[in-house]
N, C-alpha and C positions, 0 to 999 in steps of 0.2 A: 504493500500500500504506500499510496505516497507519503512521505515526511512535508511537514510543514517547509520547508527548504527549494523540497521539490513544487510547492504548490504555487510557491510566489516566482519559481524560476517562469513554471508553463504560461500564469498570468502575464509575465513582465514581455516573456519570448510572445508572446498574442497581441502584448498593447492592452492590457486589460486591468481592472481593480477589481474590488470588491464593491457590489453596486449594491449600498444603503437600502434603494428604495423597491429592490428585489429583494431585501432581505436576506442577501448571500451573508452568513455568519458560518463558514465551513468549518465542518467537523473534521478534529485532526487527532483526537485521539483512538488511537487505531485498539488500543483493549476495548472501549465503548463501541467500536463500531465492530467487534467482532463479536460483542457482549450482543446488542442490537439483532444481527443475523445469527449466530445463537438461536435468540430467544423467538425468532421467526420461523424455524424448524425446516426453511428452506435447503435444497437440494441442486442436485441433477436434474435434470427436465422441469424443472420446475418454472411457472412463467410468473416473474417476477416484475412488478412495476413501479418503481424509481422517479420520484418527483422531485427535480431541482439537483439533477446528480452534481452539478457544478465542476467540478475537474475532473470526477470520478472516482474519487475516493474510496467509496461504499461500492462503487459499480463493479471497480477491479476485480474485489471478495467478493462480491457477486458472482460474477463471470467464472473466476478460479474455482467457485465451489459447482458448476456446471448447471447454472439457473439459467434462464431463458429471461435478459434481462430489454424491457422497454422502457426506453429513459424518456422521460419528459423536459424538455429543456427549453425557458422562454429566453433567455438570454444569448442572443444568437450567436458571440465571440465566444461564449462557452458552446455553443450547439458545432460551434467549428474547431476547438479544442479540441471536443470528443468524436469529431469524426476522423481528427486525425492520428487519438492516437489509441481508439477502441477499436475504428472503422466498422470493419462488417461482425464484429464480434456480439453488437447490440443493436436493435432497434431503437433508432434515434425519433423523438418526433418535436419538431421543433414550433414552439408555441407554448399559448397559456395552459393550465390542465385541465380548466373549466373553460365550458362556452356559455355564456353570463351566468347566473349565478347558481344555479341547480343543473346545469349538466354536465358531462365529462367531453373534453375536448374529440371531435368525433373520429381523428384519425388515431388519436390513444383507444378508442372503442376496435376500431377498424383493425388494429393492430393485434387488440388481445381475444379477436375473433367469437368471444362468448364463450374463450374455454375458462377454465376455474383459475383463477390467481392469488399473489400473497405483494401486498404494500408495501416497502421495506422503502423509506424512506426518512434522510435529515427536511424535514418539510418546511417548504418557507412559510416564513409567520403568517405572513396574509392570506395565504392559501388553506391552511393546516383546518379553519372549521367548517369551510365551506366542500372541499375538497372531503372531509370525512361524513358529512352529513351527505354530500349526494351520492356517495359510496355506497353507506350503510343503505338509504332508502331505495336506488336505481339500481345496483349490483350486485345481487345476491348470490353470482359467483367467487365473488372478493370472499374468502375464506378466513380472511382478518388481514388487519392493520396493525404494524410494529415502527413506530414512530418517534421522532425528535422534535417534539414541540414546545413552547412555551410552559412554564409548568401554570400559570392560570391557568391555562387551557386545560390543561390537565385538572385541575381540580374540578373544574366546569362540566367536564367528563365524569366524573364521580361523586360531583357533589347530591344533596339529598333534599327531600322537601324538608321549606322553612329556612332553608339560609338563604345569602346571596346571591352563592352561584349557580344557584339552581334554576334551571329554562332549558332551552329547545333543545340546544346541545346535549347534555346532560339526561333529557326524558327519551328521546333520539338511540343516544349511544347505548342508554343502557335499556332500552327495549330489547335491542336488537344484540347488541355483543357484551360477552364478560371482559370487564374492564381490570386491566391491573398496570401500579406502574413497575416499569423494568428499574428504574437509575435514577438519580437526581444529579443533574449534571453544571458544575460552575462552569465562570466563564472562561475558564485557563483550555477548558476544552475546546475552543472555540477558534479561529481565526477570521477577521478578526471579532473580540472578543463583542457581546450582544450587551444591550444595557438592562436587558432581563434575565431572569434565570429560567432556567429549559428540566426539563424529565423527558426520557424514555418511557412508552408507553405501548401495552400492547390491546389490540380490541379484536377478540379472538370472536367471532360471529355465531351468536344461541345454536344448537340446533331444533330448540322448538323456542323461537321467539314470542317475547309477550304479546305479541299486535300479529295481526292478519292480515294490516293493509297499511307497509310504511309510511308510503306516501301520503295516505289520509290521515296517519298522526303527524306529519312533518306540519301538516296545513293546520292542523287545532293548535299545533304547538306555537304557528305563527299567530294566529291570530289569537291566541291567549295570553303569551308573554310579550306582546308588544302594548298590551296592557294590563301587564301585573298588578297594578296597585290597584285595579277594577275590580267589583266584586262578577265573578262569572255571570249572574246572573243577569246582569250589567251587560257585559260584551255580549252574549249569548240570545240577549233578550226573554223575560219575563215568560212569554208561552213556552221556553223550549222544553220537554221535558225530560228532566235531570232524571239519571239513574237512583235506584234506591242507596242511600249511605252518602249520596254528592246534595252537599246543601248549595243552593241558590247563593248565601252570602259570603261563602268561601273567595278568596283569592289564589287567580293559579299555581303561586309557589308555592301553596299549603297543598295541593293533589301531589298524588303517590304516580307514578307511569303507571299502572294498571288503570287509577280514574281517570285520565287523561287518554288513555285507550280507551275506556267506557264512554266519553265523550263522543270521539269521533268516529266511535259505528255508531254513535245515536244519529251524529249529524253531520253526514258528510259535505266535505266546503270544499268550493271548485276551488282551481287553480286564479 
């Protein structure tokens, strides 16, 4: 894997930096990132999909452990980095990873053909909640997510009703996958270093999920927590008729993901 040495030489030999407003914060501890794929269970034949590979770092271990790796790459000086020095070893696809805000960029679909995959990915920040929420609800062959994200994010992902961090994320991820974290990771891990602190995270996918229809809790979930402090019966309106146990003057961060699943097969909301 590359050395932090080697990574500023390939940037400097391209004309390149580290782009703030991409969120490029490269992972250069190579135990963490062997801890990371580890804990992804990844293989041989395995078809692996890589967001924000950046120099390749993660991609190399990828490849050397014989995964079938599709990198996503919006930074085009890096999408030319890695063509030059992975080439034909990985599917490169060069662009965002979503197409606006709930889809996946369509030639990363086109790519992973609708066979079964595994995320393995240091995720850029901006990317990392939107990128796991169209995942979990559009992809149900994504077999789990093993990730480098901000550690709010991470708590957001696990938090519980009645706190703060409790909302979409959070009723989303844990419908649908067992959450745990791998690491808590400083910034010495980092090049260069982020002005947050990050976790390793894996979201290994239920095999009998709480919900029966993601995307119709994706949509309660918006339209409830964009008015938290509402009482449901409020957003919801007065006629709708609540499940037995869900009082009218509840606020959404006091429901459990189960009542917020009972929510939305009462009442489904278009797009």
């Amino acid at each position: 894997m590359q050395t932090l040495n080697e990574i500023r030489f390939l940037l400097e030999s391209h004309g390149l930096s580290p782009r703030h407003a991409l969120g490029q914060n490269f992972l250069i501890d190579h135990n963490l990132i062997r801890k990371l794929v580890d804990a992804s269970g990844v293989g041989a034949g395995d078809v692996v999909l890589e967001v924000g590979p950046g120099t390749g770092t993660m991609t190399e271990e990828l490849v050397a452990r014989g995964c079938e790796v599709i990198a996503c790459e919006l930074d085009a000086g890096l999408g030319d980095l890695l063509t030059k020095t992975l080439g034909e070893r990985i599917t490169l696809v060069r662009g965002d990873c979503l197409a606006g805000k709930s889809a996946m960029n369509e030639e990363v679909v086109a790519a992973l053909r609708g066979r079964a995959f595994t995320l393995v990915s240091n995720l850029p920040y901006g990317a990392a909640s939107p990128l796991m929420v169209t995942i979990l609800t559009k992809h149900p062959e994504c077999r789990g997510m093993f990730v480098t994200i901000q550690k709010e994010v991470g708590e957001r992902l696990r938090a519980k009703p009645g706190t703060k961090d409790y909302g979409e994320l959070g009723v989303i991820a844990q419908a649908l996958a067992e959450i745990e974290r791998i690491a808590v990771l400083p910034g010495a891990c980092f090049w260069p270093r982020p002005k947050v602190e990050s976790e390793m995270v894996s979201l290994v996918r239920r095999s009998e999920p709480l919900t029966r229809d993601a995307e119709a809790l994706a949509r309660m979930c918006r339209v409830l927590f964009t008015k938290r402090r509402k009482q449901i019966g409020a957003i919801l309106g007065r006629g709708f008729g609540f499940p037995d146990g869900i009082d009218a003057s509840a606020r959404p961060e006091s429901l459990t993901v189960e009542q917020i699943e009972s929510l939305a097969r009462r009442a489904p909301i278009a797009e």
